[in-house]
CHARMM internal coordinates of N, CA and C (Angstrom, degrees):
IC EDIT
DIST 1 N 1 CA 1.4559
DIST 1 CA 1 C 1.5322
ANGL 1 N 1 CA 1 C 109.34
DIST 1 C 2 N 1.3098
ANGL 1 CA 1 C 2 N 112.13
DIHE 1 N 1 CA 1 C 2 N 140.17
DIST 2 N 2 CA 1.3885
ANGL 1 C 2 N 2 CA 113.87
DIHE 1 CA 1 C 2 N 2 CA 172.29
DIST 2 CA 2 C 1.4661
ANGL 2 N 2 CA 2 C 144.77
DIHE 1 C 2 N 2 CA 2 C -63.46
DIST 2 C 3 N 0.9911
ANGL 2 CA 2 C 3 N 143.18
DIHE 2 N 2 CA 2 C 3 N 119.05
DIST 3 N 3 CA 1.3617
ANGL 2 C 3 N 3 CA 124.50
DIHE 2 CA 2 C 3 N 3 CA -179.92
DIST 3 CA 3 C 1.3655
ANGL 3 N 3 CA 3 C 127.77
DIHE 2 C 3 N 3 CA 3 C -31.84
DIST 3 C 4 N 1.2326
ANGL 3 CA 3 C 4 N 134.50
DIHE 3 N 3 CA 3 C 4 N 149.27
DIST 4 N 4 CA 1.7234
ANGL 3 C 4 N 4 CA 142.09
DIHE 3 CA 3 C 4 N 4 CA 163.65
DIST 4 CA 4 C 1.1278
ANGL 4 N 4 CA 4 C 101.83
DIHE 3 C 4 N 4 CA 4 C -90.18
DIST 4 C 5 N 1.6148
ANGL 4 CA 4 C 5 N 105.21
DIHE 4 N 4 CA 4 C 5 N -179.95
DIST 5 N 5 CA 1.2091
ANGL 4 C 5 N 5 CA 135.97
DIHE 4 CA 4 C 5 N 5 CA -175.62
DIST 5 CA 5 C 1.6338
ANGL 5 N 5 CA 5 C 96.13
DIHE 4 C 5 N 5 CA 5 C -93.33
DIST 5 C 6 N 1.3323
ANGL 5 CA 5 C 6 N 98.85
DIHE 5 N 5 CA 5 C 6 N -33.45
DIST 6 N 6 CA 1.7343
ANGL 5 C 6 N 6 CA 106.23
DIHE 5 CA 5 C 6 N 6 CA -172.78
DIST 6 CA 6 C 1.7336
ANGL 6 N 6 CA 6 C 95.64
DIHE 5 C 6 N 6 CA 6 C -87.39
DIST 6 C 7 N 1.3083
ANGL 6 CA 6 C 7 N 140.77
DIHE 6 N 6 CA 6 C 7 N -22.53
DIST 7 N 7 CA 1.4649
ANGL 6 C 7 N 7 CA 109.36
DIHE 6 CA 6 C 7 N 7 CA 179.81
DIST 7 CA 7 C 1.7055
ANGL 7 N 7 CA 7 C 95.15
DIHE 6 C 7 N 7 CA 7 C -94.76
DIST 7 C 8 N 1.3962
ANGL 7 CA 7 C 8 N 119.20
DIHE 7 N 7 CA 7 C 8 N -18.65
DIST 8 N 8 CA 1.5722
ANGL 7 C 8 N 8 CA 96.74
DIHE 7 CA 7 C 8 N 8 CA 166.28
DIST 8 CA 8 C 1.2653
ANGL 8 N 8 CA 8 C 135.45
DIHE 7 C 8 N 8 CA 8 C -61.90
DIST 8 C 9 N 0.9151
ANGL 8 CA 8 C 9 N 114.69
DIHE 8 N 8 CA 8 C 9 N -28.76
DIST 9 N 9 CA 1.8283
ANGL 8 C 9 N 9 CA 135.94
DIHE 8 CA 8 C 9 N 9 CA 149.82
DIST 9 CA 9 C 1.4243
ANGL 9 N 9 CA 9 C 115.40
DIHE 8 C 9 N 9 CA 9 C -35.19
DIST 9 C 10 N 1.1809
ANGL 9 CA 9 C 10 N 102.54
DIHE 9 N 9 CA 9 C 10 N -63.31
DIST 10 N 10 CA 1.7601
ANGL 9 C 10 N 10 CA 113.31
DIHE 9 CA 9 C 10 N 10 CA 168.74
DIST 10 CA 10 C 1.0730
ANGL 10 N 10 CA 10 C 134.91
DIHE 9 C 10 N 10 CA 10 C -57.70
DIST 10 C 11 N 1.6786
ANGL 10 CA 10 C 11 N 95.42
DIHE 10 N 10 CA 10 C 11 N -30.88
DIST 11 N 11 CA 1.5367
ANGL 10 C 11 N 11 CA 106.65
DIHE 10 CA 10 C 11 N 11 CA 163.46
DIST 11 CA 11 C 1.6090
ANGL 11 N 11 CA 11 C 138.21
DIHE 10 C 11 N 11 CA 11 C -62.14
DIST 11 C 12 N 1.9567
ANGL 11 CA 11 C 12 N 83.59
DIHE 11 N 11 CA 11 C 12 N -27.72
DIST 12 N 12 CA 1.5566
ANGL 11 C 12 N 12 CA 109.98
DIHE 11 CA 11 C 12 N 12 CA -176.52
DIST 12 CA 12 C 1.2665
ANGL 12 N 12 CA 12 C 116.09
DIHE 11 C 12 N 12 CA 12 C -66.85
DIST 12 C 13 N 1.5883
ANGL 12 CA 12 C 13 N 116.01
DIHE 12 N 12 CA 12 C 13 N -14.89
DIST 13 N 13 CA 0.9960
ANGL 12 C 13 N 13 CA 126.22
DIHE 12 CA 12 C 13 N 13 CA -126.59
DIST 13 CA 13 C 1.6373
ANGL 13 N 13 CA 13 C 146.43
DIHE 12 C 13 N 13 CA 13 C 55.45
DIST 13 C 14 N 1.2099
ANGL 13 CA 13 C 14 N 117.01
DIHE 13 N 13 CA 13 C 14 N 44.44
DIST 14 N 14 CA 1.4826
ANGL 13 C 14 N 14 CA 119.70
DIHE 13 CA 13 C 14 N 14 CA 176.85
DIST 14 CA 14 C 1.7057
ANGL 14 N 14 CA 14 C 89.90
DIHE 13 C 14 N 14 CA 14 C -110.96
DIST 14 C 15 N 1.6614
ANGL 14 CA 14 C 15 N 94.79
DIHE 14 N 14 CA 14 C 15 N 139.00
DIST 15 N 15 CA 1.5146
ANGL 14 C 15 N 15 CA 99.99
DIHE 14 CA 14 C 15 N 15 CA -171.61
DIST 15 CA 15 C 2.0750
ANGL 15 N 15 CA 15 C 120.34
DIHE 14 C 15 N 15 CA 15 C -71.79
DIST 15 C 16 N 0.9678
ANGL 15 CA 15 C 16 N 89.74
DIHE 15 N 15 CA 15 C 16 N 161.17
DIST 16 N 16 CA 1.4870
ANGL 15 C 16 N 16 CA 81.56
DIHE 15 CA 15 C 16 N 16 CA -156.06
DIST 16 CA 16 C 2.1000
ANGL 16 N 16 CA 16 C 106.96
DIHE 15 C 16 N 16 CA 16 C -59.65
DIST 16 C 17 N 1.3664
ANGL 16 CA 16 C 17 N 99.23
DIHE 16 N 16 CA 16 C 17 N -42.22
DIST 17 N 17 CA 1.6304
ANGL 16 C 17 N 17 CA 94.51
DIHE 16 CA 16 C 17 N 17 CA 163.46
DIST 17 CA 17 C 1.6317
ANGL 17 N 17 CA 17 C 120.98
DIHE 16 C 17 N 17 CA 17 C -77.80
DIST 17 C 18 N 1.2907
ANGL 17 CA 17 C 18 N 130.34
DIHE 17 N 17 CA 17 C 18 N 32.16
DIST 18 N 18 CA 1.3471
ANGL 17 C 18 N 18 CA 129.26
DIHE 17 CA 17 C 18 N 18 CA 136.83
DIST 18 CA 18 C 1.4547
ANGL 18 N 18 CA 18 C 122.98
DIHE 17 C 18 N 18 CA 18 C -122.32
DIST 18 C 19 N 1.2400
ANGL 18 CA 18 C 19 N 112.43
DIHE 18 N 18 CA 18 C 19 N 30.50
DIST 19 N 19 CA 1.5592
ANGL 18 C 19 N 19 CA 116.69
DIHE 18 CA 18 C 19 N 19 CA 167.06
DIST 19 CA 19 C 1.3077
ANGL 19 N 19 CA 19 C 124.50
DIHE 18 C 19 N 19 CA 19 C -38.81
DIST 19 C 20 N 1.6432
ANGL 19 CA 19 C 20 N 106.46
DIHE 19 N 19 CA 19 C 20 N -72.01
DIST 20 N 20 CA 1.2446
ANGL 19 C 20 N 20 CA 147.61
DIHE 19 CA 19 C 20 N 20 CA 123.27
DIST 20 CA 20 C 1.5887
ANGL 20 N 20 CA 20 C 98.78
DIHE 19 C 20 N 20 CA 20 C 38.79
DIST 20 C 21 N 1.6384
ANGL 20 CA 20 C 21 N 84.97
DIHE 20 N 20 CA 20 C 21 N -109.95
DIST 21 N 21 CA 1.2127
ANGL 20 C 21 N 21 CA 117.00
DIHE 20 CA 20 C 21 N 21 CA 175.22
DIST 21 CA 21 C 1.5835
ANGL 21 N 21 CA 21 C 130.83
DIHE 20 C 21 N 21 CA 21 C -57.61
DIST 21 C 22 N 1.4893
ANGL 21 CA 21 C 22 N 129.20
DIHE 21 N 21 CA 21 C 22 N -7.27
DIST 22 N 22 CA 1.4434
ANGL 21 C 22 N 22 CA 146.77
DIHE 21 CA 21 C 22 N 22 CA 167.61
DIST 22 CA 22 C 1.0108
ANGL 22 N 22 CA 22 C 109.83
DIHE 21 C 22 N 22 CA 22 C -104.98
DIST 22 C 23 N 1.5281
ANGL 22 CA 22 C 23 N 130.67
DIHE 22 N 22 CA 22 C 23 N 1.60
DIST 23 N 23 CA 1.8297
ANGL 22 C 23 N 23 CA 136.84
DIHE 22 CA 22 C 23 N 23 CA 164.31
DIST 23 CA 23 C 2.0645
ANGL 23 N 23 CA 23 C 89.35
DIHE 22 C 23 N 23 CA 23 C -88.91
DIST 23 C 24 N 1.6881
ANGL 23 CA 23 C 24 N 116.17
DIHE 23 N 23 CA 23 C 24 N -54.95
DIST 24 N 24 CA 1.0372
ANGL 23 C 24 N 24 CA 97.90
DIHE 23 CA 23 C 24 N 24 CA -150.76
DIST 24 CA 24 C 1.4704
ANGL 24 N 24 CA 24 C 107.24
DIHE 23 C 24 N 24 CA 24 C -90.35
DIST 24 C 25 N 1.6426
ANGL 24 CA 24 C 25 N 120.99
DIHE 24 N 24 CA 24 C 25 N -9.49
DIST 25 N 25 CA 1.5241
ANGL 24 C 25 N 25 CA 119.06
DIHE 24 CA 24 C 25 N 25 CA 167.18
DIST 25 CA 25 C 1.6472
ANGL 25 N 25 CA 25 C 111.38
DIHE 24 C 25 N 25 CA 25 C -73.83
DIST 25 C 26 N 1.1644
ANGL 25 CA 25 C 26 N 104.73
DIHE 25 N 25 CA 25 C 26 N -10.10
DIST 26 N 26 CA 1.6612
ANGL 25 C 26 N 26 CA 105.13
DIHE 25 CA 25 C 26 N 26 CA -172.81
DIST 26 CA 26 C 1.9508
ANGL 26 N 26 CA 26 C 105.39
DIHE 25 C 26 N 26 CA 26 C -108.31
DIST 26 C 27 N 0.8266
ANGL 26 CA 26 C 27 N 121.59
DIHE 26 N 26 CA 26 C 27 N -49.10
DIST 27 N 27 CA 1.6168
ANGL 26 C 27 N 27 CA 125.45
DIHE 26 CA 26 C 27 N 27 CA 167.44
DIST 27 CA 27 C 1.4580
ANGL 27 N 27 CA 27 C 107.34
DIHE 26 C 27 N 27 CA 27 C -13.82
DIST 27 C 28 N 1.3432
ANGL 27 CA 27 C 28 N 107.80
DIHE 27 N 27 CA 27 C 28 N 160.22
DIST 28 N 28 CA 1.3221
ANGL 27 C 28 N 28 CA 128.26
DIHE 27 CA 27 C 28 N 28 CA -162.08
DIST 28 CA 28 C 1.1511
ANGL 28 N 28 CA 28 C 126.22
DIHE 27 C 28 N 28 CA 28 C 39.87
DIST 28 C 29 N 1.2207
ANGL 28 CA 28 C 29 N 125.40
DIHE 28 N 28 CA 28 C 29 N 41.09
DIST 29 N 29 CA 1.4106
ANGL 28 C 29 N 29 CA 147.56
DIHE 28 CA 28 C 29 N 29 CA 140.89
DIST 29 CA 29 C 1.7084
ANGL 29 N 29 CA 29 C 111.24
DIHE 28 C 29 N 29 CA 29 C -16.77
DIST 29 C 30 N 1.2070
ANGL 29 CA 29 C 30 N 106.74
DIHE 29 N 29 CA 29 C 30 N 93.73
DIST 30 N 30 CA 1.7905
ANGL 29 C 30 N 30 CA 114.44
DIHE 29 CA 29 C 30 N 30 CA -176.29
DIST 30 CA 30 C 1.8158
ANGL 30 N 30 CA 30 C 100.14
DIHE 29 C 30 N 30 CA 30 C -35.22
DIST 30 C 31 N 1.4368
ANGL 30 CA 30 C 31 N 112.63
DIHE 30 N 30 CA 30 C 31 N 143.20
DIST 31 N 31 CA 1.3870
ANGL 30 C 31 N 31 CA 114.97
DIHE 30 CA 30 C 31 N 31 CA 157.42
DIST 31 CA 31 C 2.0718
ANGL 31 N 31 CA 31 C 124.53
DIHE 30 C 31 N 31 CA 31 C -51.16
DIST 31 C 32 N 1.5848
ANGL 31 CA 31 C 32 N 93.65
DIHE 31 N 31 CA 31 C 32 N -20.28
DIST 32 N 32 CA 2.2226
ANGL 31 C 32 N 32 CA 87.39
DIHE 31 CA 31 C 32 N 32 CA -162.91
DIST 32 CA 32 C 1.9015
ANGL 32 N 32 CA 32 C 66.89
DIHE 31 C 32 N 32 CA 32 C -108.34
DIST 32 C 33 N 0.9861
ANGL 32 CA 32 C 33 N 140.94
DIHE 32 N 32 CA 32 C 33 N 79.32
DIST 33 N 33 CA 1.2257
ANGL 32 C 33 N 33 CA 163.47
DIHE 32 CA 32 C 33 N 33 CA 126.40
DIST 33 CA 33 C 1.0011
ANGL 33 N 33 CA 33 C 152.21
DIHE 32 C 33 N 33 CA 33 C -85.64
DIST 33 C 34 N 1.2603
ANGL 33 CA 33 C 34 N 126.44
DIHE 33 N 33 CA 33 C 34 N 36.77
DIST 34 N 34 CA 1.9303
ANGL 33 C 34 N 34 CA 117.72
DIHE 33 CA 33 C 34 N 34 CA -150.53
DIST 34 CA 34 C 1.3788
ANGL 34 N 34 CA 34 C 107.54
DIHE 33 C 34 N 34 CA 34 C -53.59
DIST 34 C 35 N 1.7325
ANGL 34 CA 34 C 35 N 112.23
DIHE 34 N 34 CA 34 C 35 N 138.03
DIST 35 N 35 CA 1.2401
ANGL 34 C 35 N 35 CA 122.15
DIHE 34 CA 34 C 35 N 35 CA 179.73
DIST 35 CA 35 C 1.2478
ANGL 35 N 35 CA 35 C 111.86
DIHE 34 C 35 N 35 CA 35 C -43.91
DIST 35 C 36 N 1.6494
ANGL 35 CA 35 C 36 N 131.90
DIHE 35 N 35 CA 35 C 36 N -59.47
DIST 36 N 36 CA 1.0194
ANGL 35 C 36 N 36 CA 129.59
DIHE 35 CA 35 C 36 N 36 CA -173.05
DIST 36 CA 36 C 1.8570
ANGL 36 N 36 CA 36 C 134.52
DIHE 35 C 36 N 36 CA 36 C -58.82
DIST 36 C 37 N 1.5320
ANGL 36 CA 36 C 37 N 87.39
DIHE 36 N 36 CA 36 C 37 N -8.01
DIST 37 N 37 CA 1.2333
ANGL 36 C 37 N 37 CA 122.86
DIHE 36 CA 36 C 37 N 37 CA -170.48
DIST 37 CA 37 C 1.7327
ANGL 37 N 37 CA 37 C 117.83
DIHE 36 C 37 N 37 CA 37 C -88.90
DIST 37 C 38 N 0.8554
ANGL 37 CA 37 C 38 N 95.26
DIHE 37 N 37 CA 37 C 38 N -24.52
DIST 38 N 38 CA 2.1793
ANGL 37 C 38 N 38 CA 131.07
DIHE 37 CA 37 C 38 N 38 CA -163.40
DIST 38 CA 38 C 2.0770
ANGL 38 N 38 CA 38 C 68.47
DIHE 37 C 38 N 38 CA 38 C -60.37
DIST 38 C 39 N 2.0822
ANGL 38 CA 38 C 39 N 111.48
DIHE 38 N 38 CA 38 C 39 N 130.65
DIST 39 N 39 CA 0.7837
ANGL 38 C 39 N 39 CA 137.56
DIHE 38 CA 38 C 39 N 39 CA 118.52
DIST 39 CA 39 C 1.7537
ANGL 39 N 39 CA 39 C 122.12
DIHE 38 C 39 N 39 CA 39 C 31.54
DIST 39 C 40 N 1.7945
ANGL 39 CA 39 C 40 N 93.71
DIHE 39 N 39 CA 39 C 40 N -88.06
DIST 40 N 40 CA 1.4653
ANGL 39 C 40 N 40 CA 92.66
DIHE 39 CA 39 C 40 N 40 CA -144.16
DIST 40 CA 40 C 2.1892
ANGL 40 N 40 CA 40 C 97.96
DIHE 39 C 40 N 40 CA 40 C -102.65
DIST 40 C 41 N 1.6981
ANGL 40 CA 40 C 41 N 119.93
DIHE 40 N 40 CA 40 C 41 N 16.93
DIST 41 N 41 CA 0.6862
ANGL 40 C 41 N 41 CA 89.10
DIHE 40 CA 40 C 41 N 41 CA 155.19
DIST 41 CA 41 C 2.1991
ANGL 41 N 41 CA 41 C 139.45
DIHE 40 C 41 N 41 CA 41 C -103.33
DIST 41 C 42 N 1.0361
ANGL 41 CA 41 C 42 N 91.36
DIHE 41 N 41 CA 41 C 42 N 153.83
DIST 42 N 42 CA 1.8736
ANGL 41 C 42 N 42 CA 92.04
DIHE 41 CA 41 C 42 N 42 CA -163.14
DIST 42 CA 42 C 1.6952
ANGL 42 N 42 CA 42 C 82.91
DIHE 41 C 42 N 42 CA 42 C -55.54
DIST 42 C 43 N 1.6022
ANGL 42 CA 42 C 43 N 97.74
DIHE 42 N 42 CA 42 C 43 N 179.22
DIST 43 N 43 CA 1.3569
ANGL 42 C 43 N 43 CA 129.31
DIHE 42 CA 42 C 43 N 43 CA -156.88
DIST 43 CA 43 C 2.1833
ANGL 43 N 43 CA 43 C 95.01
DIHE 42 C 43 N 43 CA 43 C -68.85
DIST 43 C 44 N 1.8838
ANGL 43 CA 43 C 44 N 104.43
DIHE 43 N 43 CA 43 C 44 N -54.68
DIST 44 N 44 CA 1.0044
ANGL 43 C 44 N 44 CA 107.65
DIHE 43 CA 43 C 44 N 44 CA 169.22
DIST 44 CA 44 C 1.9076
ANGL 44 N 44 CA 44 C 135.97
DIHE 43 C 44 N 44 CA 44 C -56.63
DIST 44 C 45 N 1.3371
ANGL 44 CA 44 C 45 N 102.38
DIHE 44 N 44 CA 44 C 45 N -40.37
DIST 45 N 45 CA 1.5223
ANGL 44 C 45 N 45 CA 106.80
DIHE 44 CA 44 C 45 N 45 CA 154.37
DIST 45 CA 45 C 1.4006
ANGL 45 N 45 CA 45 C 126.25
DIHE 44 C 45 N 45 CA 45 C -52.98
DIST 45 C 46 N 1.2399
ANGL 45 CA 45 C 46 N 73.57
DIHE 45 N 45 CA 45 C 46 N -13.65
DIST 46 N 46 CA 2.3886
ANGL 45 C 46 N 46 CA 76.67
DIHE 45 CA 45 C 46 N 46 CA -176.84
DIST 46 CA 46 C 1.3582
ANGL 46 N 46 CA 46 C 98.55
DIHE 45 C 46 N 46 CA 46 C -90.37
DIST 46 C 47 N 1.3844
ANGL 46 CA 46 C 47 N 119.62
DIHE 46 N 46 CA 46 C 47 N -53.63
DIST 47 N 47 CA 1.6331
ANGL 46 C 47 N 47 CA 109.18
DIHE 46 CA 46 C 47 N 47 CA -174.74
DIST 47 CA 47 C 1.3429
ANGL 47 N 47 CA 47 C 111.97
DIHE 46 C 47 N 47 CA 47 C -62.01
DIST 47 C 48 N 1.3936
ANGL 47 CA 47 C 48 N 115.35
DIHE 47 N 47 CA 47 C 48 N -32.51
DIST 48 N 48 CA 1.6264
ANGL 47 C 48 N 48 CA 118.80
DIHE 47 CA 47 C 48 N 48 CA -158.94
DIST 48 CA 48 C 2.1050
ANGL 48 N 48 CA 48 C 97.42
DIHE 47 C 48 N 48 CA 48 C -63.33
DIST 48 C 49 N 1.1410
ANGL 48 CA 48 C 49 N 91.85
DIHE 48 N 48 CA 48 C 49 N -52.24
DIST 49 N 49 CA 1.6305
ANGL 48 C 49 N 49 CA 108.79
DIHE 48 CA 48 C 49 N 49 CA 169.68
DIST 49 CA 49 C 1.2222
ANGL 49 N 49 CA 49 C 120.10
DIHE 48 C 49 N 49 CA 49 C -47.27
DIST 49 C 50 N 1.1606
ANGL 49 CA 49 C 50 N 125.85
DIHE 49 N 49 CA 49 C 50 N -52.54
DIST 50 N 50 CA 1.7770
ANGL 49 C 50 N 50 CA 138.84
DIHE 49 CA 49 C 50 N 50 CA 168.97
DIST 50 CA 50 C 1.6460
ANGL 50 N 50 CA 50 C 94.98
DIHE 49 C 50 N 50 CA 50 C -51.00
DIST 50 C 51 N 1.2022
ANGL 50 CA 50 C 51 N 115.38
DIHE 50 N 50 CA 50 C 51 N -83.44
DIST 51 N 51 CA 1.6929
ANGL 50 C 51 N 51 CA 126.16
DIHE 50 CA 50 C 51 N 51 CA 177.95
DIST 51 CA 51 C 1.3505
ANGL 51 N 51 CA 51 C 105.40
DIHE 50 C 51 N 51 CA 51 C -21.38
DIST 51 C 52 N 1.4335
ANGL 51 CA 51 C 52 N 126.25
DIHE 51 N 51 CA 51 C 52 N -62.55
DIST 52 N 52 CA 1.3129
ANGL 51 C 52 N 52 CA 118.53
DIHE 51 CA 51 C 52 N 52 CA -168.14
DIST 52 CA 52 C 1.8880
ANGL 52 N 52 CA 52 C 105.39
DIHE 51 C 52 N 52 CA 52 C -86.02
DIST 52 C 53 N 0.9943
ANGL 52 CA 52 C 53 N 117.53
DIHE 52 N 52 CA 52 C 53 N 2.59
DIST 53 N 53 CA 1.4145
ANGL 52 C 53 N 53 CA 107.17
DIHE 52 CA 52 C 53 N 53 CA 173.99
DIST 53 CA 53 C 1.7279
ANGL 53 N 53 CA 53 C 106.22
DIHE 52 C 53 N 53 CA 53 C -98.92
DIST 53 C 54 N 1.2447
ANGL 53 CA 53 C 54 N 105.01
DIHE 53 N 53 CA 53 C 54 N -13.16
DIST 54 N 54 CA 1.7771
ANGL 53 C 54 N 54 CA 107.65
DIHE 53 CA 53 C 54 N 54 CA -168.67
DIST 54 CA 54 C 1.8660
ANGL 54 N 54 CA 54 C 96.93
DIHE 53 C 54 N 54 CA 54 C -86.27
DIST 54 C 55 N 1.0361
ANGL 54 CA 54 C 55 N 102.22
DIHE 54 N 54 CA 54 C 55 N -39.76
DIST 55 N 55 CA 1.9486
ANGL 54 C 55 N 55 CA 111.96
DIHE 54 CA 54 C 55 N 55 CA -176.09
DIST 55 CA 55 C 1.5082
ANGL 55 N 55 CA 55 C 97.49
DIHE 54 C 55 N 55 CA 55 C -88.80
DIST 55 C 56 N 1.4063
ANGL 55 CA 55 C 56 N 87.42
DIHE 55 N 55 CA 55 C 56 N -178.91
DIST 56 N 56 CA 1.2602
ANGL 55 C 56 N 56 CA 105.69
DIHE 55 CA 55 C 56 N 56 CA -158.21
DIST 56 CA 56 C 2.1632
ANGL 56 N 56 CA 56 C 84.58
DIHE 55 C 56 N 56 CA 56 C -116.87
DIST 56 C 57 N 1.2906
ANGL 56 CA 56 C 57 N 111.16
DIHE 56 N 56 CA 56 C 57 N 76.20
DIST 57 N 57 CA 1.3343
ANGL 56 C 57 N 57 CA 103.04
DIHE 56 CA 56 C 57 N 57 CA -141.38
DIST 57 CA 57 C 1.7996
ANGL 57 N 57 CA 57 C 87.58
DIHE 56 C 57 N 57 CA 57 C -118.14
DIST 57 C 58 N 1.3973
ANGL 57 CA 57 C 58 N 119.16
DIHE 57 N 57 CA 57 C 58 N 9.31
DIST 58 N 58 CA 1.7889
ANGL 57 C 58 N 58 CA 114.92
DIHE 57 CA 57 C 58 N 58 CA -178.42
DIST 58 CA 58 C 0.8280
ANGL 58 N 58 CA 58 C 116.24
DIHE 57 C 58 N 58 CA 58 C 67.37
DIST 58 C 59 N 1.4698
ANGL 58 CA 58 C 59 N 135.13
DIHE 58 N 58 CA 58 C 59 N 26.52
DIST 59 N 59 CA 0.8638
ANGL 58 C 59 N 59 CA 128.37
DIHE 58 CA 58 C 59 N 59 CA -176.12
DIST 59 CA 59 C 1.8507
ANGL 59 N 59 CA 59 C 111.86
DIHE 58 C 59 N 59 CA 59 C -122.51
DIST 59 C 60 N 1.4499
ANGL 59 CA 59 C 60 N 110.57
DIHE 59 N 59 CA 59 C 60 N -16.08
DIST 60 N 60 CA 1.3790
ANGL 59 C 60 N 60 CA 119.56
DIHE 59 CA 59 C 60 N 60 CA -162.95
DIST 60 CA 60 C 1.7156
ANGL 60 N 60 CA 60 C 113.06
DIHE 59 C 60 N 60 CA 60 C -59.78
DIST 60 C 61 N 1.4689
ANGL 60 CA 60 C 61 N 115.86
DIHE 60 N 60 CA 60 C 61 N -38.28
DIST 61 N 61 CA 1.3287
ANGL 60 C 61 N 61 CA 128.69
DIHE 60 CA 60 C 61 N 61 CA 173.66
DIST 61 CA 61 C 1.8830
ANGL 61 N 61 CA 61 C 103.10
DIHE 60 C 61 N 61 CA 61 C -45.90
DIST 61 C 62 N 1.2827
ANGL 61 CA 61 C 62 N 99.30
DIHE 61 N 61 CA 61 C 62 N -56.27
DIST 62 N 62 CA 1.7022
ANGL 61 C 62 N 62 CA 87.26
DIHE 61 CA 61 C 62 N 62 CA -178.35
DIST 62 CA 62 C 1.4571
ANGL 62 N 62 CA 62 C 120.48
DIHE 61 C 62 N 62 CA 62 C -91.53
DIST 62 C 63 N 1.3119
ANGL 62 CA 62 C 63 N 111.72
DIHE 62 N 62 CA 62 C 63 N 8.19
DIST 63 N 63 CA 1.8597
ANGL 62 C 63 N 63 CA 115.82
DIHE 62 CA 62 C 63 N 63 CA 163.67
DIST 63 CA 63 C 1.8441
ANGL 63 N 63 CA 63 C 79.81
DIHE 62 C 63 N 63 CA 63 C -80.10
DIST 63 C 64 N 1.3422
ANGL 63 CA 63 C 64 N 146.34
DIHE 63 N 63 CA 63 C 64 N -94.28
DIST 64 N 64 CA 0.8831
ANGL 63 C 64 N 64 CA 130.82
DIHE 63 CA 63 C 64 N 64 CA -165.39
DIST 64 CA 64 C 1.0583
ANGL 64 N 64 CA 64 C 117.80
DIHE 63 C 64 N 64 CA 64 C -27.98
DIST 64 C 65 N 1.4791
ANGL 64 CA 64 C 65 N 147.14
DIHE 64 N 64 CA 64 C 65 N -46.51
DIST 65 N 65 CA 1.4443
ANGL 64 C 65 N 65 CA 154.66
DIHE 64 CA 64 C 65 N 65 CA -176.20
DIST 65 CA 65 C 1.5662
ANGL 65 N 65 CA 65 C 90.49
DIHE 64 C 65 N 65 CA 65 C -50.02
DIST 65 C 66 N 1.3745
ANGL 65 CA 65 C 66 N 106.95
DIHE 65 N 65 CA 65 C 66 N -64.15
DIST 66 N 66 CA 1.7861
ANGL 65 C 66 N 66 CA 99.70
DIHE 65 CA 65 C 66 N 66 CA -144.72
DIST 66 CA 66 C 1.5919
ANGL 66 N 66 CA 66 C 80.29
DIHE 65 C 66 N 66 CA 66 C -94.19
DIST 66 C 67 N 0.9738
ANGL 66 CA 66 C 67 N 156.47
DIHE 66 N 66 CA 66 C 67 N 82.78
DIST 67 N 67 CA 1.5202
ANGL 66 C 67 N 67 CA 159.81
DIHE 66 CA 66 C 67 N 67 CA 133.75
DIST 67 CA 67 C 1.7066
ANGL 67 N 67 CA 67 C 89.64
DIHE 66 C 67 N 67 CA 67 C -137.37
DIST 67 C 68 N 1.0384
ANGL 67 CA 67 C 68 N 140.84
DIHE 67 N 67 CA 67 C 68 N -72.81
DIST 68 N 68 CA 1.5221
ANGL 67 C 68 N 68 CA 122.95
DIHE 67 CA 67 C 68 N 68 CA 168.17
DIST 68 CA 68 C 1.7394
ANGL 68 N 68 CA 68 C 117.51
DIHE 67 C 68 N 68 CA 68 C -26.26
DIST 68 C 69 N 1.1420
ANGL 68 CA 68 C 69 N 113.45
DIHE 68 N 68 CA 68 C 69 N -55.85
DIST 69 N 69 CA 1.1626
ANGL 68 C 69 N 69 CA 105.96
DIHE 68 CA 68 C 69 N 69 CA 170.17
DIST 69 CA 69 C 1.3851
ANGL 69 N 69 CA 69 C 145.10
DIHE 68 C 69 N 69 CA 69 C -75.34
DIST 69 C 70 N 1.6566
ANGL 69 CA 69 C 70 N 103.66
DIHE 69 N 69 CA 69 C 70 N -16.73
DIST 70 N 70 CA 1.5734
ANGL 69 C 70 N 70 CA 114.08
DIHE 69 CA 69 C 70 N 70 CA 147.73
DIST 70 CA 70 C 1.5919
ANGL 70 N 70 CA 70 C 121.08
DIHE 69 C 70 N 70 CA 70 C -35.51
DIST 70 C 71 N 1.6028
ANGL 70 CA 70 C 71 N 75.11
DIHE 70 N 70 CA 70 C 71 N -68.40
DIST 71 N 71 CA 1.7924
ANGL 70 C 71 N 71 CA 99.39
DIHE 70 CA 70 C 71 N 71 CA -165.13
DIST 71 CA 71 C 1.5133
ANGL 71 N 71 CA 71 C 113.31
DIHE 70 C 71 N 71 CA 71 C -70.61
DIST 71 C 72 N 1.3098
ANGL 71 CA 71 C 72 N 129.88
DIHE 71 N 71 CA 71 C 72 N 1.70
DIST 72 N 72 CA 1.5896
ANGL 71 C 72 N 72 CA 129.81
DIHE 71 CA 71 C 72 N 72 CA 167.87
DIST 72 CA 72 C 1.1025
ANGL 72 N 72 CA 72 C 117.33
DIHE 71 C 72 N 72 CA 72 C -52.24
DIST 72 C 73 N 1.3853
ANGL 72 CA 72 C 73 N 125.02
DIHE 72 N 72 CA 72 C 73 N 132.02
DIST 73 N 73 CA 1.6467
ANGL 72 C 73 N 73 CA 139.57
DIHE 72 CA 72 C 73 N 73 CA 161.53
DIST 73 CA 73 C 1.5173
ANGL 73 N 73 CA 73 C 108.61
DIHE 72 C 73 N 73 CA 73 C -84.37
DIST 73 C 74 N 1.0923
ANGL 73 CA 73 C 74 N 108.30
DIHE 73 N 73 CA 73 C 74 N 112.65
DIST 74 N 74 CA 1.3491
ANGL 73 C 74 N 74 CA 111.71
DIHE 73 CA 73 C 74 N 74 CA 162.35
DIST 74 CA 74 C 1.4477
ANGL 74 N 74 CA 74 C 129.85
DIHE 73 C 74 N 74 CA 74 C -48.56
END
COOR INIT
IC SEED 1 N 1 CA 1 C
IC BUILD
């Protein structure tokens, strides 16, 4: 089975009962924004993210997932 947007989160460490709630305090992520760029992730979420976008690491489907879901307009 594939990864989520919600176990990459988990991976990041965001606890599994504020998923939720760190998709919808973080959403709408401006378009001249680069994802990797977005604010609220710490220094380690940034590399962990880089790492899995440079390999071929299964994880890329849900960096796309949860960057779609940043960037949603309500």
């Amino acid at each position: 089975m594939a990864a989520t947007a919600w176990d990459l989160l988990i991976e990041l460490g965001v606890r599994r009962d504020s998923v939720h709630a760190f998709i919808t305090r973080h959403s709408l992520l401006r378009d001249d924004v680069r994802f990797l760029d977005a604010h609220f992730w710490t220094r380690w979420q940034r590399t962990l993210l880089i790492e899995y976008m440079e390999e071929d690491s299964g994880w890329q489907e849900a960096i796309d997932e949860l960057e779609t879901l940043l960037r949603k307009k309500a």
